[in-house]
C-alpha positions in Angstrom: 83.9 -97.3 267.2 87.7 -97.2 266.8 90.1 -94.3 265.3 91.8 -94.7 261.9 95.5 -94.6 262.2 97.0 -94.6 258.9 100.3 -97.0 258.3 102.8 -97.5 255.7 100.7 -100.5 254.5 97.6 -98.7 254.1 98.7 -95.6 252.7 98.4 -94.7 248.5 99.9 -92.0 246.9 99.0 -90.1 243.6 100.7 -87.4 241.3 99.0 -84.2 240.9 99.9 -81.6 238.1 98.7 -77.7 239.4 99.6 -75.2 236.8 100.5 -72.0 238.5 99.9 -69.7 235.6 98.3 -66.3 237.1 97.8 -67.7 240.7 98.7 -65.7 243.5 101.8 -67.3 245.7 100.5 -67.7 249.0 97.7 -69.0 247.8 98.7 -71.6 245.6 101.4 -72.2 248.3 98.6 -72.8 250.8 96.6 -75.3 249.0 100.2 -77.2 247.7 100.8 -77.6 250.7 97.6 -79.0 252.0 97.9 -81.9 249.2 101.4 -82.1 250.3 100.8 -83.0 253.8 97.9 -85.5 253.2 95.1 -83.0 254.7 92.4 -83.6 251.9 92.7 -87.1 252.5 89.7 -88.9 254.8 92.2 -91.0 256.0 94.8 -88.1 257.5 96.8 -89.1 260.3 98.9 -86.3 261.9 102.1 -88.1 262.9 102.2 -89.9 259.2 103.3 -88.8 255.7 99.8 -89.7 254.0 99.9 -86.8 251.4 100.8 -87.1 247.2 103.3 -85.7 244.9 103.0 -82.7 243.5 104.0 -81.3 240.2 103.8 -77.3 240.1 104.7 -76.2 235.9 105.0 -72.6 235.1 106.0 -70.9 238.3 107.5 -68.3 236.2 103.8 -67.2 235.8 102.9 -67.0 239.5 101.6 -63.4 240.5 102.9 -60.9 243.8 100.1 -58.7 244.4 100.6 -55.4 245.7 103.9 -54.1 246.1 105.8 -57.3 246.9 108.2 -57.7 244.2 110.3 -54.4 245.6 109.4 -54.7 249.0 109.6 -58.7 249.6 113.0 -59.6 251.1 114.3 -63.1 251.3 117.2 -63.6 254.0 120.2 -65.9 253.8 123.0 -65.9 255.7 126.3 -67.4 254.9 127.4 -68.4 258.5 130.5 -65.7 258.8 130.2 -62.6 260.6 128.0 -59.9 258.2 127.4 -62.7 255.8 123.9 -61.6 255.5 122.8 -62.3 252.1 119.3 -60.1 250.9 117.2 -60.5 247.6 114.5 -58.8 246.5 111.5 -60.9 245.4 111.5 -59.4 242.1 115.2 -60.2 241.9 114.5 -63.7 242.6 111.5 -64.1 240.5 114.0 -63.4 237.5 117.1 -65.8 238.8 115.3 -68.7 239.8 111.4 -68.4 239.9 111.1 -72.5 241.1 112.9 -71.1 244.6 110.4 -68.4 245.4 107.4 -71.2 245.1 109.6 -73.5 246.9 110.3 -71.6 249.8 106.6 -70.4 249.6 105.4 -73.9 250.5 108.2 -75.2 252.3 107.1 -72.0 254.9 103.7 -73.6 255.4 104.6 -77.7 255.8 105.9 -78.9 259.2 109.7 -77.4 260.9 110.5 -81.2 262.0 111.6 -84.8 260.0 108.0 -85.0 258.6 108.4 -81.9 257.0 111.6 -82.7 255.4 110.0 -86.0 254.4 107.0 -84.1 252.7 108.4 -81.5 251.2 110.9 -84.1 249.3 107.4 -84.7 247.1 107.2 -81.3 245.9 108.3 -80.8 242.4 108.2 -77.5 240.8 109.4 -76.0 237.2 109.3 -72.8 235.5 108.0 -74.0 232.3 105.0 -76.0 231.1 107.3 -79.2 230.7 107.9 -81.8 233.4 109.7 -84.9 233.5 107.6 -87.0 235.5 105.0 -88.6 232.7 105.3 -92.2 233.5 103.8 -91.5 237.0 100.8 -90.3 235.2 100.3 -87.4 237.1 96.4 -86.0 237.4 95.9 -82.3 236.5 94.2 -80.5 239.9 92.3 -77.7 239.4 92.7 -75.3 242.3 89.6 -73.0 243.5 92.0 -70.1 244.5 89.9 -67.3 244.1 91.7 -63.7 243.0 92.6 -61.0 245.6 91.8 -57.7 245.1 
């Protein structure tokens, strides 16, 4: 019996809506990034961008639990000496809410070119409304269950 190795020839790709309405981050980042790399797929092939676009609407709805929004810092650093650069998650969720799902999911794809290829098929907006219609995207219903 021989091993399935997945080429550009053989590969299909699908649109996926996921409303993030009252999911937690991490969680919904987790399974985004699952679709994202191909790994609910039977035909999954490590070394090969096999995963589907993904639409996330509403990331101004996505829940922190706990005490995140004060205490979660994100980092940036300008590349001059004390050009560190700190924002509180809160902060963030306020200026641009797309970035904190964003950098959510882009945390749990690959650190190497198939990363950067992947993560190019994430889309995300704050609202309900989406510009991608004429790929016919199919709404996904995520089983995240609720923390505590």
């Amino acid at each position: 019996m021989k091993s399935f190795m997945a080429n550009p020839s053989n590969i299909t790709r699908e649109w996926y809506v996921v409303d993030a309405a009252d999911k937690t981050l991490g969680r919904l980042a987790a399974e985004v990034a699952k679709i994202l790399r191909g790994k609910h797929k039977p035909t999954f092939t490590p070394h090969m961008d096999t995963g589907d676009h993904v639409i996330v609407v509403n990331a101004d709805k996505v829940v922190l639990t706990g005490k995140k929004l004060t205490k979660k810092v994100y980092f940036r650093h300008s590349g001059y000496l004390g050009g560190d650069r700190f924002t509180k998650a809160g902060d963030m969720m306020k200026k641009d809410p797309c970035k904190v799902v964003e950098m959510a999911v882009k945390g749990m794809i690959p650190k190497n070119h198939l990363g950067s290829r992947i993560y190019l098929k994430l889309h995300v907006y704050a609202g309900p409304e989406h510009p991608h219609q004429a790929q016919q995207p199919k709404e996904l219903q995520l089983d995240i269950r609720k923390a505590r």
